[in-house]
N, C-alpha and C positions, 0 to 999 in steps of 0.2 A: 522903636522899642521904648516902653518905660523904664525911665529911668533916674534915679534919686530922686529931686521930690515931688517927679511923678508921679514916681511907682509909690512913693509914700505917700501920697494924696487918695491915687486910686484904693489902696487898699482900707483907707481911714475909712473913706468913703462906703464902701463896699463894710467893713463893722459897725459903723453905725448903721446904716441902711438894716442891718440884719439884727444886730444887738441890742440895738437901742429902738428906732422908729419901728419897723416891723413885728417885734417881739412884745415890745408895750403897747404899742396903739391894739394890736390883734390879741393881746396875751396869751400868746402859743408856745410851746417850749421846743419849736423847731430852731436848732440852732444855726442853718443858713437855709432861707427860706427861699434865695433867688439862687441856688446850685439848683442844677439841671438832674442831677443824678440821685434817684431817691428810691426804696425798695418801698415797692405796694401791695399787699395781698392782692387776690384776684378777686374777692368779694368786695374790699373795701371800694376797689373803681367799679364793680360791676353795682354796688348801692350806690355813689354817688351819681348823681344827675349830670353827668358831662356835658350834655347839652346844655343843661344852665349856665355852666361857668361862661362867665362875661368877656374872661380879661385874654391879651393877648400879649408875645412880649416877655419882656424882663417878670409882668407882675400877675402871669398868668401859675408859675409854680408857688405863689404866693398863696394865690387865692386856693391852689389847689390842698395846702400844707392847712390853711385856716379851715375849710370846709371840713378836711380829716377829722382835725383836732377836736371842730364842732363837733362832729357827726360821733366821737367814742373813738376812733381810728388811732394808732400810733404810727409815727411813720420812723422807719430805717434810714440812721443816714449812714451814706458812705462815703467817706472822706477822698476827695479828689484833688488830684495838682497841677493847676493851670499855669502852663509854661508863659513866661511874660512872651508879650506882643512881638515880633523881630519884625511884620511888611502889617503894610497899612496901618490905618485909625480904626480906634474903636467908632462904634454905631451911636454909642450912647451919649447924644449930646444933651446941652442943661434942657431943653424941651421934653426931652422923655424922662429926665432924673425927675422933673418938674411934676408931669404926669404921675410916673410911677409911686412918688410921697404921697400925691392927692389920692391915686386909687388906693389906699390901703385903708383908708375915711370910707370911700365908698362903700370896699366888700366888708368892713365893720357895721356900715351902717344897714347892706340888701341882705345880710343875713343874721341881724343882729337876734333874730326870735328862734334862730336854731336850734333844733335839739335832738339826740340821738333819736328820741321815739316819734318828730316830726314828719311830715309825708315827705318832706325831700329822699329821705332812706325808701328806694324801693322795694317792697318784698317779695 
């Protein structure tokens, strides 16, 4: 279980990842880009290019929030409450945190020419 300045690490960890790197690198106003639970119209995934998307992982809802936001989309958040850890470790060690900071460079840099009226929106 986390706890004291675990749990207070993890969670620093977990607002800047969201607040700060992800929000300024991508400038999106999704307020946590790596929660798993997100309400999406059926048109806004049925125009997105799902097969494009690259990423897998922690920074696969990331990319999916940036593309939205590119593409005119809003997304829905709904606020969820993840009970702390009681058996096992998390998955996420410094090699995937590692990863995950660099791809948000990446999907800033493969879709930097987006834009609502571009062919990625299918019609």
């Amino acid at each position: 279980m986390l706890e004291g300045k675990s749990l207070t690490k993890h969670r620093s960890l977990s607002w800047w990842a969201n607040s700060v790197w992800v929000r300024i690198i991508l400038g999106i106003k999704t307020r946590d880009a790596t929660a798993g639970f997100k309400c999406w119209k059926a048109k806004a995934l049925q125009n997105i290019d799902l097969d494009g998307v690259h990423s897998t992982g922690y920074v696969f809802t990331v990319e999916m929030c940036y593309l939205a936001e590119k593409l005119g989309y809003r997304i829905k958040e709904i606020p969820i409450y993840f009970e702390d850890r009681s058996v096992g470790v998390s998955k996420m060690d410094s090699g995937i945190k590692i990863e995950a900071a660099l791809r948000v460079f990446e999907i800033r840099m493969h879709y930097r020419h987006l834009k609502p009226s571009t062919s990625y929106v299918r019609e």
